[in-house]
N, C-alpha and C positions, 0 to 999 in steps of 0.2 A: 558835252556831246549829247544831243538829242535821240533820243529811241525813237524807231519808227517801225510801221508795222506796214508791210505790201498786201495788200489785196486786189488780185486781178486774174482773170481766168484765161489770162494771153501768158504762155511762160514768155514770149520775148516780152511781153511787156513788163515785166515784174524784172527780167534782167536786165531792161534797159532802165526802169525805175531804180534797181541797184546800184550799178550803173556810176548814174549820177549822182545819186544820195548818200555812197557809201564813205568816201572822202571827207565826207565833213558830218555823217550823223551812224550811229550805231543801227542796224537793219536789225532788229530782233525775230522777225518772222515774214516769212513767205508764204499767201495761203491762196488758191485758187477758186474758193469759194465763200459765202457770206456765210454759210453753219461756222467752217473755220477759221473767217477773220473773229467773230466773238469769242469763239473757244480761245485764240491766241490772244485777244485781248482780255482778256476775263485772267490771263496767268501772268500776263506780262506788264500790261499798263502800260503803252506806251505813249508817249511826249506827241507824236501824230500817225495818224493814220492815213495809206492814202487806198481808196478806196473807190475800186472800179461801181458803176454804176449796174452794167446787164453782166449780172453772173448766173452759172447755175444753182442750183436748190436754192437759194437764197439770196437775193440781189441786193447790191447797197443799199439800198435806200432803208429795207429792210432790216440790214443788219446795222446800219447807222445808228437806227430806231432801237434797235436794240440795245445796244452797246449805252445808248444815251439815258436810257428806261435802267439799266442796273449797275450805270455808275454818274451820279447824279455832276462830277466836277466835266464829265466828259463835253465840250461844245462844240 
C-alpha cells in the first residue's frame, strides 16, 4: 500500500482526495499549505504527493521545488 501525502488549501478538497485514495493507499498527512506539505514530507517520505498548485504562504510549485532540492530520489 502506497503512502500518500494531500496537499490542498480547499478542506473539501483534501476530503474528497481522501476520499478516494483511502481504500487502496495509506494517507499519511493532510496539510493546507506548501510551508506544511515539506515539513510533512521531510518526516514522512511519502510514495506520492498530490499537491494543489495556488496555496497560501507557499504554493506548489514552490514547495515541489522544494521537496525535490532536499530529496534528490523525489520526481
Amino acid at each position: 500500500m502506497s503512502e500518500v501525502l494531500i496537499a490542498d488549501d480547499s478542506e473539501f478538497m483534501r476530503n474528497l482526495l481522501r476520499e478516494i485514495l483511502e481504500e487502496d493507499h495509506q494517507i499519511v498527512g493532510e496539510v493546507e499549505n506548501g510551508v506544511e506539505a515539506v515539513e510533512v514530507y521531510k518526516e514522512e517520505v511519502p510514495d506520492l504527493v498530490m499537491m494543489d498548485i495556488v496555496m497560501p504562504i507557499r504554493d506548489g510549485i514552490e514547495a515541489t521545488d522544494e521537496i525535490k532540492s532536499t530529496d534528490p530520489e523525489a520526481t
